[in-house]
C-alpha positions as CSV (number, residue, x, y, z in Angstrom):
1,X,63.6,0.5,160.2
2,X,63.9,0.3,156.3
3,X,62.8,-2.9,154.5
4,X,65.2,-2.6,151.4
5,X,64.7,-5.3,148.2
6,X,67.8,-7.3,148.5
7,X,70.3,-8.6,146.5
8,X,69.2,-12.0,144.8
9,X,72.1,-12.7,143.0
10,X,75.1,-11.4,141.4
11,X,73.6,-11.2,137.9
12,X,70.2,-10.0,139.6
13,X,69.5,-5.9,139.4
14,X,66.2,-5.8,140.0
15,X,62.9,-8.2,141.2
16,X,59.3,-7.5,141.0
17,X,56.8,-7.7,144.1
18,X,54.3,-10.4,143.4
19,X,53.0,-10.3,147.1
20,X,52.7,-9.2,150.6
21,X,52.1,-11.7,153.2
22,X,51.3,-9.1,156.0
23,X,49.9,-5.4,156.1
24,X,49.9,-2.1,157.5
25,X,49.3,-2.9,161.0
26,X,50.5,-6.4,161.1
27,X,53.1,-7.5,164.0
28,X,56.2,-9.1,162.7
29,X,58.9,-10.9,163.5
30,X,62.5,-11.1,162.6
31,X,63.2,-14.1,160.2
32,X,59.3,-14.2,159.2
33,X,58.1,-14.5,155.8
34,X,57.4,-10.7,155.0
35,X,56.9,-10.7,151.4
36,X,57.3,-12.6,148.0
37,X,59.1,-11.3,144.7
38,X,59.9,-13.1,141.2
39,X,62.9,-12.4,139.2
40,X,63.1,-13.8,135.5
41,X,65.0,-16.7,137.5
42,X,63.5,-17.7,140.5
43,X,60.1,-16.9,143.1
44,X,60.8,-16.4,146.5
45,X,59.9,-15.5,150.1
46,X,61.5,-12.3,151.4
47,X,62.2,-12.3,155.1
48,X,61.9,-9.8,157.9
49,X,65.4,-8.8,158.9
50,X,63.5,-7.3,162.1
51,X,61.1,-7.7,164.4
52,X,58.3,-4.7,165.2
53,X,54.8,-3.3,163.6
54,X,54.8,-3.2,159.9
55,X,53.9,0.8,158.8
56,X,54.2,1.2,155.4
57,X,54.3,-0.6,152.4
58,X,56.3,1.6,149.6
59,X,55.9,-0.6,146.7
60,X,52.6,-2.0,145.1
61,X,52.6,-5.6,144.2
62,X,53.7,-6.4,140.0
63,X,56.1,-3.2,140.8
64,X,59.5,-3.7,139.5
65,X,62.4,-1.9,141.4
66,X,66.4,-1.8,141.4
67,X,67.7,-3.5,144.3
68,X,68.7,-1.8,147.3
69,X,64.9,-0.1,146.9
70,X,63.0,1.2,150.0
71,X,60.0,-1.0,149.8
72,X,58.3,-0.9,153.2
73,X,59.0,0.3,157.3
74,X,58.6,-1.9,160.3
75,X,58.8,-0.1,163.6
76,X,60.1,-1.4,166.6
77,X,58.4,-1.8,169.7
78,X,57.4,2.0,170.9
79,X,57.8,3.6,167.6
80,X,54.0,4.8,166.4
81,X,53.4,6.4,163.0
82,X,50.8,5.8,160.7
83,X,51.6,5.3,156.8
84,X,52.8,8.3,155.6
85,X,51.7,9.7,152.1
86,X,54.4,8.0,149.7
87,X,53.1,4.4,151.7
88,X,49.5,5.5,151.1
89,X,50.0,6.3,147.3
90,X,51.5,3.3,147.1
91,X,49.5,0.7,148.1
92,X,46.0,2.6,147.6
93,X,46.1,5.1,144.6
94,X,48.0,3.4,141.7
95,X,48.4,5.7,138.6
96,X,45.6,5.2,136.3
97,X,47.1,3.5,133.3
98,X,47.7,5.8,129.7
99,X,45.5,6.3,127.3
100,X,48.6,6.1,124.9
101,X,51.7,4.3,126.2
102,X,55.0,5.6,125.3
103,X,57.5,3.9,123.7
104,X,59.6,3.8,126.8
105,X,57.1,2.4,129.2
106,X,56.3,-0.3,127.0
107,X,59.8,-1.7,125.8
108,X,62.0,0.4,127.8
109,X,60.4,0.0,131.2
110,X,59.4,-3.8,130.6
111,X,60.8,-5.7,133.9
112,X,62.9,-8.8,133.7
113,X,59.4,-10.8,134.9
114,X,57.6,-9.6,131.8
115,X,60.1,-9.6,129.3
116,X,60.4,-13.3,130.1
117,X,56.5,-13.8,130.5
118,X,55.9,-12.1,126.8
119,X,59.1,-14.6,125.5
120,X,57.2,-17.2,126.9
121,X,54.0,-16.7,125.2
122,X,55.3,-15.5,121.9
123,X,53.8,-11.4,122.8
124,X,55.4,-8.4,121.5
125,X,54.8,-5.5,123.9
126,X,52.5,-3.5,121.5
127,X,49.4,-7.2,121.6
128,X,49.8,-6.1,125.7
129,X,47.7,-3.1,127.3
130,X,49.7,-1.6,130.3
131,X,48.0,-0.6,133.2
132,X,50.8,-0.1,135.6
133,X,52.1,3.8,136.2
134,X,52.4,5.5,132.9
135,X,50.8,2.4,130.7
136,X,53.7,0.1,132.4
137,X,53.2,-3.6,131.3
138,X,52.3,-5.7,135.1
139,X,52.5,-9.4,134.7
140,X,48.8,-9.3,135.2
141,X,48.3,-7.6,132.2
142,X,50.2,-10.5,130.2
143,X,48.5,-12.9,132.0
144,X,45.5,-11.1,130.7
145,X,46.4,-11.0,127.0
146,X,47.1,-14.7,127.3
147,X,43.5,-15.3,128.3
148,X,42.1,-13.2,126.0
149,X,44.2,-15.1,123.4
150,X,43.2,-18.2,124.7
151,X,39.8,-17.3,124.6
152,X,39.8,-16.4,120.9
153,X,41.7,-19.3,119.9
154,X,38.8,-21.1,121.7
155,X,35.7,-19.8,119.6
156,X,37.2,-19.9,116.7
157,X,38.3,-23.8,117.3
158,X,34.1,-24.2,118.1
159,X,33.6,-22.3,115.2
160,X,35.1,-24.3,112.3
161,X,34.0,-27.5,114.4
162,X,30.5,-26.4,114.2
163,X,30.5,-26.0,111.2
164,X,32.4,-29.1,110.2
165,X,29.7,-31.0,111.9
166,X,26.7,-32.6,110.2
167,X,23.2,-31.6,111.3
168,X,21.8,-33.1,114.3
169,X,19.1,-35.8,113.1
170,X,15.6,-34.1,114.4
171,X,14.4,-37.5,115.8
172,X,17.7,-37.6,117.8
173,X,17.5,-34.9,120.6
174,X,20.9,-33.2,121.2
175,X,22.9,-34.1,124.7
176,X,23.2,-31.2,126.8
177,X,25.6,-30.1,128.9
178,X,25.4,-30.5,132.5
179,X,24.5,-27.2,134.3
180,X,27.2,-25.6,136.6
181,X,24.8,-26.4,139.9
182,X,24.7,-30.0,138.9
183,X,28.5,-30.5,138.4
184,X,30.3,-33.6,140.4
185,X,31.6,-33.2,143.8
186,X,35.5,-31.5,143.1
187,X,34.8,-30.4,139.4
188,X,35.1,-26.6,138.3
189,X,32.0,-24.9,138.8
190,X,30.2,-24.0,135.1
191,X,32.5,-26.6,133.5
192,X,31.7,-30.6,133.1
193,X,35.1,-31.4,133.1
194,X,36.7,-31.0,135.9
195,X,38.8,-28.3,137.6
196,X,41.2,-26.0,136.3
197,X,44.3,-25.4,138.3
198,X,46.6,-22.4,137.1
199,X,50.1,-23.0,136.9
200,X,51.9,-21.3,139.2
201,X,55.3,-19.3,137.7
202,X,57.7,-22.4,138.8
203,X,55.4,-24.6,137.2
204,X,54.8,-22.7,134.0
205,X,59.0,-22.3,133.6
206,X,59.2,-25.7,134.5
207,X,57.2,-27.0,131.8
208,X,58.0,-24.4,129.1
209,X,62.1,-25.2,129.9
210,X,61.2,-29.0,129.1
211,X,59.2,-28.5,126.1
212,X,62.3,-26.0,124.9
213,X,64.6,-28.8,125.8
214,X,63.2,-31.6,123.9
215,X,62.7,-28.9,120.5
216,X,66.6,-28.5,121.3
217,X,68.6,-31.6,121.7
218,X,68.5,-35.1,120.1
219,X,67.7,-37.0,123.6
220,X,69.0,-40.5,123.9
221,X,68.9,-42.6,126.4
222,X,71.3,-45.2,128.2
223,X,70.9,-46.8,131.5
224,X,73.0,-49.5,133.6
225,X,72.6,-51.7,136.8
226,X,74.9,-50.8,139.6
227,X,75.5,-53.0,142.7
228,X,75.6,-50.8,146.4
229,X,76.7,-53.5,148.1
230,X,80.5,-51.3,149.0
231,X,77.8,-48.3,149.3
232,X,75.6,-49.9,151.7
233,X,78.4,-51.4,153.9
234,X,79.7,-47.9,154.6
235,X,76.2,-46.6,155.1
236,X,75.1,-49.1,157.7
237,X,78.8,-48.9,159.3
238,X,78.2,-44.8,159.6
239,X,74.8,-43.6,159.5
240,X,74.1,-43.6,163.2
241,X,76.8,-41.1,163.6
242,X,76.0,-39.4,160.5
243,X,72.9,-38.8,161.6
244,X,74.1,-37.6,165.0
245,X,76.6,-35.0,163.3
246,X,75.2,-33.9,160.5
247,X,71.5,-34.3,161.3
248,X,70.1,-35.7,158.4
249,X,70.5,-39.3,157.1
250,X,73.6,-40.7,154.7
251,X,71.2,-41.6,151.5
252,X,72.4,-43.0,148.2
253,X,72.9,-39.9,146.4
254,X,75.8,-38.1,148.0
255,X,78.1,-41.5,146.7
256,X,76.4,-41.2,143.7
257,X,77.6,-37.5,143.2
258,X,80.8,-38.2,143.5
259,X,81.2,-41.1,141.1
260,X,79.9,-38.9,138.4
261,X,81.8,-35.9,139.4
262,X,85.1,-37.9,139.0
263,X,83.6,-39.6,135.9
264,X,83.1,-36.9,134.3
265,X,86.4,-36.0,134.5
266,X,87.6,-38.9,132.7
267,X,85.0,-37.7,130.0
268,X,84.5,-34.3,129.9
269,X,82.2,-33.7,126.9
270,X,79.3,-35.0,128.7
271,X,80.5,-31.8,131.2
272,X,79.8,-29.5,128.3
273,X,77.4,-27.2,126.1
274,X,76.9,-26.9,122.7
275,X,77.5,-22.8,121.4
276,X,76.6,-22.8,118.0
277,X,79.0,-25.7,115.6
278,X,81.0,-26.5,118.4
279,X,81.0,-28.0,122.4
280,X,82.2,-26.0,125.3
281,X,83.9,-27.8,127.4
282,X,83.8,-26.5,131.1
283,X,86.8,-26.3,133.2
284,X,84.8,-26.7,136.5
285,X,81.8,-29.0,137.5
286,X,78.9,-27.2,138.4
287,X,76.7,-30.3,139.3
288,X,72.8,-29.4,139.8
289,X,70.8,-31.2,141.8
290,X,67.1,-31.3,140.8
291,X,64.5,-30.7,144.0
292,X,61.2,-31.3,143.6
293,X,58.4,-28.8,144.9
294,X,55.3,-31.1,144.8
295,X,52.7,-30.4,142.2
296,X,54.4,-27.2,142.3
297,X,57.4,-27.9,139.6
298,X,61.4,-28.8,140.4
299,X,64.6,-26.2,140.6
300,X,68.1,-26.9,140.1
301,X,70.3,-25.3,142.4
302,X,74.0,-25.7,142.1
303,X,77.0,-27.1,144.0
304,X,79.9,-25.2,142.7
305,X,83.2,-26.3,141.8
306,X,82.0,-30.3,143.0
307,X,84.8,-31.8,142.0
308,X,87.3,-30.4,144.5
309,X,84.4,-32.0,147.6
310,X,84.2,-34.7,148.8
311,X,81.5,-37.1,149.9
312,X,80.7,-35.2,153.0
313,X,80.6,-31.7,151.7
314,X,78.6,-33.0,149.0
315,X,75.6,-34.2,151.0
316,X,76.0,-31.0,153.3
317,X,75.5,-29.2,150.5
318,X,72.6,-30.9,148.7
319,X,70.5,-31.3,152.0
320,X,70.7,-27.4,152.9
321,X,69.8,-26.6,149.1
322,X,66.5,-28.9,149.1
323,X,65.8,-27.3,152.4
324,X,66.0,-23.8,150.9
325,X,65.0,-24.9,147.6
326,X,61.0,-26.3,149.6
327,X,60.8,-23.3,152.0
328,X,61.5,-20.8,148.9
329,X,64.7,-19.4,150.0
330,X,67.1,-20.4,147.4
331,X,68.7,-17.2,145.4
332,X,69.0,-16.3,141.6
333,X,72.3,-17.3,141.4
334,X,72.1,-20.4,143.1
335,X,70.2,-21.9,140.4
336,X,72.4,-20.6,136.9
337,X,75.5,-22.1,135.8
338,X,74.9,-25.9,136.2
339,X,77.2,-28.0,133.9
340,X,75.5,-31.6,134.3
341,X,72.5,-32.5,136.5
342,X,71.4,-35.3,138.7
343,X,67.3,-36.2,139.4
344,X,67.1,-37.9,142.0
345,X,63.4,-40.2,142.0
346,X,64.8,-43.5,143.3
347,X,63.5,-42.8,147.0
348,X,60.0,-43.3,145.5
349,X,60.6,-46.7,144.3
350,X,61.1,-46.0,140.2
351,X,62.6,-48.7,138.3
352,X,63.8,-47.0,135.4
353,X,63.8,-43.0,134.8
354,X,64.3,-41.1,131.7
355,X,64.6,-37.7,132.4
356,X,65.0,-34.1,130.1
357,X,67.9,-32.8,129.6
358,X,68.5,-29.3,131.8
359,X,69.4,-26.8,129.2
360,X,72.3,-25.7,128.0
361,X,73.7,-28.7,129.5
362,X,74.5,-32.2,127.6
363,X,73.5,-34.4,129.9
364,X,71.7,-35.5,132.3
365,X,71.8,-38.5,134.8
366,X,69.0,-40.4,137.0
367,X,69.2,-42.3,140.0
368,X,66.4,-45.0,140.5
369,X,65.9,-47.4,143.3
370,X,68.0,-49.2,145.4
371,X,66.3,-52.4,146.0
372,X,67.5,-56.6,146.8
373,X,67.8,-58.2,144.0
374,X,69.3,-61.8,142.7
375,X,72.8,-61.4,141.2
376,X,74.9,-64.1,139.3
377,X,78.1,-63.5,140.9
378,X,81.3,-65.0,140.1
379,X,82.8,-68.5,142.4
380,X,85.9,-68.6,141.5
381,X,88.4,-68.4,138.1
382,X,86.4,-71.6,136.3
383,X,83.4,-69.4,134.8
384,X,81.3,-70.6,137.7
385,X,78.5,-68.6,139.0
386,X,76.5,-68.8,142.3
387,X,73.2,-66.2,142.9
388,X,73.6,-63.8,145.8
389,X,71.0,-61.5,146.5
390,X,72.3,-57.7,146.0
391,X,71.3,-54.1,146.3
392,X,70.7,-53.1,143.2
393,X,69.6,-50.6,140.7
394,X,69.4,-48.6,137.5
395,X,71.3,-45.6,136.8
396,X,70.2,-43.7,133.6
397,X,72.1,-41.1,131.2
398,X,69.6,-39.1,128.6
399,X,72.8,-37.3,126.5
400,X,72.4,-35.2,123.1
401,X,73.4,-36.6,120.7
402,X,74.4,-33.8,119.2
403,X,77.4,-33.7,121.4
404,X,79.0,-37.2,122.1
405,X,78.1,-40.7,120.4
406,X,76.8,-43.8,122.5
407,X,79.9,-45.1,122.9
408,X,81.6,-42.1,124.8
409,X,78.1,-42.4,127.0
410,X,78.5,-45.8,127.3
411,X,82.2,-45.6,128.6
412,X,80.9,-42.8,131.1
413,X,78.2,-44.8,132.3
414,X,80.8,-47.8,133.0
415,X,82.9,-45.1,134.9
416,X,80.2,-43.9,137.1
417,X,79.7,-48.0,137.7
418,X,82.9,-49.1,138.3
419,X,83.5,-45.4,141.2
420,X,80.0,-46.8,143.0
421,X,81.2,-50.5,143.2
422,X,85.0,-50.3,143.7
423,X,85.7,-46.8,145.4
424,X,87.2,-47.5,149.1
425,X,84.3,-45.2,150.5
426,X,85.4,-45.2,153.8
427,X,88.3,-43.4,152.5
428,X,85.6,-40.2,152.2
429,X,84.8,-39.7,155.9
């Protein structure tokens, strides 16, 4: 059976193998990780569509091909033949790299991977040496111009502080540097300081898309205390059979969603994007949910068209994409055209979040803990008040500046209050 590269996403035409997870040889079985690609949007785990013996491998890992490519075979049970001669070429005898690129194989020919990559790190093609077929640029070899950049940036730094440093007193002998054998338990070896842990891609896009975020748009912030007390009423009524129906448990975020779906239809430039010297106002909201992937870096991926769901559809939706989203499986266009986003932190006990704005978006809204709390609550209609003890917490809006004023944020953030305290929730199951 063919193993084809399949279709990430609408807007996806073609993805670049970063990695095989089994080998000529290797059994496999249908649904099992078989391999790994990157697109300039997302990194993710290919799967076997059949089980068998996998007997080729077509397509060399860092090469970039068209979806719908043949990229390896995987015979079923009976079925013996050995790699054939395309396979073999393939994996084994790369072409050796051009003395003298073309034109073509180094803008031309430049995947979507490393025409993002050299973005990133501020490369034109002609500062990278190719060494894929026909002097191709590999995302190894921009990896490798960023080293070597680093590295020169590096001795030149030690070079101007040398000399910028006065000379070391002879009766004072100079401190020398711990040797490599003698380093701490859990430092790098040959360095004194410590480890050095790579990024990996969704970590490096991660931080590079908050960096660009906070260059971009004037981030202020604005946070309020809601009470879940009509939240957690419903939740205790339902989440037995919640869990029994849907399988997962009722949390706080699926109300949340839909308060802010609806508010922002009552103020729809915080549902927006500013294009040049004006705001784009979007018709539909696109609201992305940020997952977080460990140490690994956070994805978005989007729940289309929220406003016509309700609660339940919601939280269907947001507990299959952070399923997908942790085991890799999310596609390309799952994770583009978000109009406002939600980050989620308040299940590890954070009092007050202030989170990046997800670009090109103008907003962004964090949900912090729910926790008891004392809360001066009205007795009657003589201005007296009596403490009750609450759940409680902080919802936070960072919005740009650039797009509404803070008291269009402020009414928004009353909106989204008033939905979670005064909406008849049961009405949503």
């Amino acid at each position: 059976m063919d193993v084809t590269m399949p279709q990430l996403g609408e807007t996806v035409a073609e993805a670049t193998v970063t990695r095989w997870l089994k080998q000529p040889g290797d059994a496999v079985e249908e649904g099992e990780p078989l391999f790994e690609v990157a697109t300039d949007k997302v990194d993710t785990e290919i799967p076997a569509s059949a089980g068998g013996t996998l007997s080729e491998i077509l397509v060399a890992v860092d090469q970039t091909v068209p979806v719908g490519t043949r990229v390896a075979v995987i015979n079923g049970p009976g079925e013996e033949r050995g790699p054939s001669d395309s396979a073999q070429a393939a994996v084994t005898v790369p072409e050796p790299p051009s003395a003298a690129p073309t034109r073509a194989a180094r803008n031309g020919s430049l995947s979507p991977l490393v025409r993002k990559l050299l973005a990133e790190h501020e490369l034109r093609p002609d500062q990278v040496t190719g060494t894929g077929p026909g002097g191709r640029i590999t995302r190894g070899d921009v990896a490798a111009a960023v080293a070597r950049r680093g590295k020169a940036a590096s001795a030149g730094s030690d070079s101007t502080e040398q000399a910028r440093r006065p000379p070391i007193p002879q009766a004072v002998p100079a401190v020398q540097s711990t040797p490599a054998a003698a380093a701490p338990t859990g430092e790098g070896a040959g360095s004194p300081d410590g480890t050095l842990v790579p990024f990996t891609s969704i970590r490096r896009r991660t931080a590079e898309h908050m960096v660009r975020s906070k260059a971009t748009s004037a981030h202020t912030l604005m946070a309020v205390e809601v009470d879940y007390s009509a939240v957690d009423r419903v939740r205790k009524r339902r989440s037995e059979e919640w869990r029994r129906t849907e399988g997962f448990g009722l949390s706080y975020l699926p109300f949340v969603s839909r308060a802010v779906v609806d508010a922002l239809g009552a103020y729809p430039h915080l549902n927006a994007s500013v294009h040049g010297d004006g705001l784009l106002l979007h018709r539909e909201v696109h609201l992305g949910i940020a997952v977080d992937l460990d140490a690994d870096g956070l994805v978005v991926p989007v729940i289309r068209s929220a406003g016509g769901k309700r609660l339940r559809r919601i939280a269907q939706e947001v507990s299959e994409y952070a399923a997908r989203a942790r085991a890799g499986r999310l596609r390309a266009d799952e994770l583009g055209g978000g109009t406002f986003t939600i980050s989620n932190p308040g299940p590890y006990g954070t009092s007050l979040t202030v989170p990046i704005i997800n670009q090109p978006q103008v907003a962004i809204l964090a949900t912090d803990s729910v926790r008891p709390s004392p809360v001066a609550v009205p007795t009657g209609s003589g201005g007296e008040y009596a403490l009750a003890v609450r759940p409680v917490g902080n919802v936070a809006l960072s919005f740009d500046h650039r797009a509404v004023d803070g008291a269009y944020a402020a009414r928004f953030l009353a909106e989204v209050r008033k939905n979670i305290e005064e909406r008849n929730w049961d009405a949503e199951f």
